[in-house]
C-alpha positions, 0 to 999 in steps of 0.5 A: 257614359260608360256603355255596356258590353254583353258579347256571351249574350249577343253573339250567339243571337246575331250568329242566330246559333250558327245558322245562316237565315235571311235578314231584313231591312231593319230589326225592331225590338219587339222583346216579348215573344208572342203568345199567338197571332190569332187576333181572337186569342191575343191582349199583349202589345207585343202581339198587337205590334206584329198583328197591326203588320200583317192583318188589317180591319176595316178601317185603320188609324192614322199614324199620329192623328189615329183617326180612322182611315179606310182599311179593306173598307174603302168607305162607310156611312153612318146612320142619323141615328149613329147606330147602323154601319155600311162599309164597301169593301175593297178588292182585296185579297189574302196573302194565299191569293184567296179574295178576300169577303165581307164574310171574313170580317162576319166569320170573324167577329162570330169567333171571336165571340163564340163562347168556347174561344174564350176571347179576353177581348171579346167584349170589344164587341159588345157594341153590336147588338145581341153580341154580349148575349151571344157571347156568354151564351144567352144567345145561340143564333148569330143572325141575330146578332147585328151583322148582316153581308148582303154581297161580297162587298158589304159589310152592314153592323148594327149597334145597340147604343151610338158608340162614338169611339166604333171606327176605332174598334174596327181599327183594333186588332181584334176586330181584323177579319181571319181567312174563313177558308183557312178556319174552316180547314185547320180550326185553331191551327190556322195561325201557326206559323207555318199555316197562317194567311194574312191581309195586311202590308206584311206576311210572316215569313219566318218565326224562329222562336225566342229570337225573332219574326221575319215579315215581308211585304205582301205584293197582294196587298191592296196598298203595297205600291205604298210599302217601303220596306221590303222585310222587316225582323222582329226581334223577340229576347226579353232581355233588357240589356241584349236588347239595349246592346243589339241597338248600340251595335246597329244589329237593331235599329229601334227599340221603345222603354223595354229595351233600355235598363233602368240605369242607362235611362238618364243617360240615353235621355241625355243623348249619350248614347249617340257617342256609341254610334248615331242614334236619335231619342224620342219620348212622348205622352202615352196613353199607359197605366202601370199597377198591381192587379189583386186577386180579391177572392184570395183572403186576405186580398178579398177584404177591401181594407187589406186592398186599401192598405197596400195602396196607401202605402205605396210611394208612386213618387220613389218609383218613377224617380229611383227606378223607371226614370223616363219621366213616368208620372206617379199615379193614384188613378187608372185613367191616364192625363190627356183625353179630352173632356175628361177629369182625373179622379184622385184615388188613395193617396200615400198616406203610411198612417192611415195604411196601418190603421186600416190593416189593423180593423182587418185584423192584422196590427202591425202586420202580425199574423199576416200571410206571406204574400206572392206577387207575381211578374213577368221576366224583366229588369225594369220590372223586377225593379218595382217589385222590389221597390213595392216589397221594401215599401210594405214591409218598412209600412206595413210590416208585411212580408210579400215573395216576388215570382217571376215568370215568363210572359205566356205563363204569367199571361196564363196564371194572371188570366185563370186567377192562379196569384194574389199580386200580380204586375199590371198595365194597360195601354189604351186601345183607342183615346177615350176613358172608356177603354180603361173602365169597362174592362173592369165589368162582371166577367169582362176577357181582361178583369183578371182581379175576379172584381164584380159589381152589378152596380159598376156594370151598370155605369159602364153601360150607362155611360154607352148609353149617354150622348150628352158627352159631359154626361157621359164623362161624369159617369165615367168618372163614377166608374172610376172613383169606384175603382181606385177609390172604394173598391181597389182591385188594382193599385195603380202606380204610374203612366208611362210615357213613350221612350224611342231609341232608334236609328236615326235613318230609320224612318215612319216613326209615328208620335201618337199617344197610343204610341202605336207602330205602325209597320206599313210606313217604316223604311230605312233611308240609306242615302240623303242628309239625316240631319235635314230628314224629320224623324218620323212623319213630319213632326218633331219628337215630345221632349 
């Protein structure tokens, strides 16, 4: 394996412009860098990777199990009727020293749907009663909304439905508490850099944009007796390749699938760069789609057979093979394998002929008088790599001709979430292990729709399926819900599921195996002494293969 060499790219990193500045543990490749860390404001992994670190909710997840585990809330008791919540709160307190209340976690969720946030991720919380109503406006007094804080301590919320997933809501991060007194004083701007207060293992210590975050352990921390990395710096270069160099030359010592090139994949899946130095490699199942969102109010996306025609001309399987090689699974569905008692539905399968035919009832025989598509992407290599795949694909079936934009994360974050495209590189990864995560964002005005899909019909599916406590009921109509989706409707023309893919330093330890491949920061420390070859390389378990 003949490994790559970028020293104009990464000395100028590692040196930090010459500037001398205080380093961590261990690096992490976070790659993207973060629109914000106000958790009212943010959908990006990225972001969720470095919120999990420095806020925590009332509950958190188990590491590799993701069950709920207590957070602030040191316990909680659910009503017969599944429908009312009590969690006790712990001492806790913020990392100014202010006690933390349940009147931060109240304040909190009141921002997040106060309409005028404009929180994508708002509808997380339609759960509770009168929160939907709230937040678009048909409701102005939050009392009546259902939260309730009786004392410091107590945090009570009432839901319209039984919503068996809920604790795995109040894991996520946009249901974490925010420093009521710090909003009160700095609105919005509580989260910069220099202003934010967090609660969780970590603070921010130092953000130097386009090039990393520093975090360091929070002796407030209610659990920090249990924290066994004092610093931590989050590296955040988008490219690929200086990613990949920063961990064959130990300046990082992990990165997921973003930091390894399309080429190099095959050959660290075989171990080869160990040769480089030790290194360990670990894939797993991963509860991710990647696809393409459409602008269907843009013509000629706004005709349903147009959107068909794309999608039943896409070979998923040239993709995954020729391009993301990790063992990504090609696709025709939103809903990645995995979750218990529930049935994939098959969409639109590659089918060039029927594409064609298709294109033509809309108007467009052979491709002739077609308008030039856009489709748009973020900065990446690998992504880039599928676009161009998706562009040879319909021009060689379709006879169409479709640009490739691409744009810089928070840009492309802005331009995807205010409908400025008409194709545009997707992908969701689940928020906690239930088909509903990847279906009710799809609802008439839902943060992360972002296709401008609305159907009274689909909505009213989802909101049936909250309702139905039979759970093989429930999946059926889930199941409706997604037909609809890949099958009738296609705002989004899915490709594939990913798969996890670690390449770490192998005294690196806390590496969790879940299928959210969720990092949980708290227990990651580097073990400088003892035999790796007899450590486990995570939590006890041994990686997927």
């Amino acid at each position: 394996m003949r490994l790559p060499t970028f020293p104009a790219v990464l000395i100028p990193l590692l040196i930090g412009g010459c500037v001398t500045y205080e380093k961590g543990d261990f690096a992490i490749v976070l790659g993207t860098e973060p629109q914000s860390l106000d958790p009212a404001l943010v959908t990006g992994v990225p972001e969720g990777r470095v919120i999990r670190g420095i806020l925590e909710g009332l509950t958190t997840s188990d590491p590799q199990t993701l069950e709920p585990l207590p957070g602030v809330a040191e316990s909680w008791e659910i009503s017969d009727d599944g429908l009312v919540y009590t969690f006790h709160l712990r001492e806790a307190r913020w990392s100014d020293g202010t006690p933390l209340t349940a009147r931060d976690f109240d304040s909190a969720w009141e921002r997040v749907l106060r309409p005028e946030t404009g929180a994508e991720y708002g509808y997380m919380l339609w759960y509770v009663r009168g929160a939907e109503e709230y937040q678009k406006g048909r409701l102005d007094d939050w009392s009546e909304v259902g939260t309730e804080v009786p004392n410091d301590h107590t945090f009570i919320v009432t839901l319209d439905n039984p919503t068996p997933f809920f604790l795995d809501i109040t894991s996520f991060y946009t249901a974490s508490p925010v420093p009521a007194h710090k909003v009160r004083e700095l609105g919005d701007a509580w989260a910069r850099e220099d202003n934010i207060v967090t609660n969780g293992p970590f603070y921010l210590a130092d953000w130097r944009h386009r090039e990393r975050l520093l975090i360091k352990r929070d002796p407030l921390y209610w659990d920090v007796a249990n924290v066994r990395a004092s610093a931590i710096e989050l590296l955040t270069v988008e490219s690929i390749p200086t990613n990949f160099n920063l961990v064959l030359t130990g300046a990082a010592h992990w990165t997921d699938r973003n930091g390894i090139p399309n080429n190099f994949v095959s050959n660290v899946l075989a171990g080869e760069a160990s040769k480089v130095r030790p290194l360990s490699v670990r894939r797993g199942p991963y509860l991710g789609t990647y696809f393409v969102r459409c602008n269907v109010n843009e013509p000629p996306l706004d005709d349903v057979r147009v959107r068909k025609a794309l999608a039943m001309s896409i070979n998923q399987a040239d993709i995954t093979e020729h391009v993301t090689r990790a063992g990504e699974i090609p696709t025709h569905a939103i809903v990645p394998p995995g979750i218990d008692g529930y049935s994939n539905v098959k969409g639109l399968r590659f089918d060039p002929e029927g594409a064609r035919e298709l294109l033509e009832q809309a108007g467009y025989p052979g491709g002739k008088g077609f308008p030039r598509l856009v489709y748009l992407f973020n900065t990446s290599e690998a992504h880039r790599g599928v676009a161009e795949v998706l562009q040879a694909q319909w021009e060689e079936h379709l006879g169409i001709g479709v640009e490739l934009e691409n744009q810089e994360w928070q840009v492309y974050l802005d331009n995807q979430t205010n409908l400025r495209y008409q194709l545009s590189r997707s992908a969701w990864i689940g928020d906690y292990p239930d088909p509903n995560t990847f279906l009710d964002m799809w609802m008439t005005g839902g943060g992360n729709n972002r296709t401008g899909f609305s159907s009274a019909h689909y909505d009213s599916l989802v909101v049936a399926a909250g309702r139905e406590s039979d759970p093989v009921k429930r999946a059926e109509v889930l199941a409706e819900c997604e037909r609809i989706i890949v099958v009738e409707e296609l705002p989004i023309l899915p490709i594939y599921h990913y798969v996890s893919l670690h390449l770490y330093d192998p005294r690196l330890q806390g590496i969790q195996n879940n299928v959210l491949d969720k990092m949980m920061l708290k227990y990651f420390y580097l073990d400088e002494g003892g035999d790796v070859a007899k450590r486990s390389p995570g939590l006890g378990r041994e990686p997927h293969s």
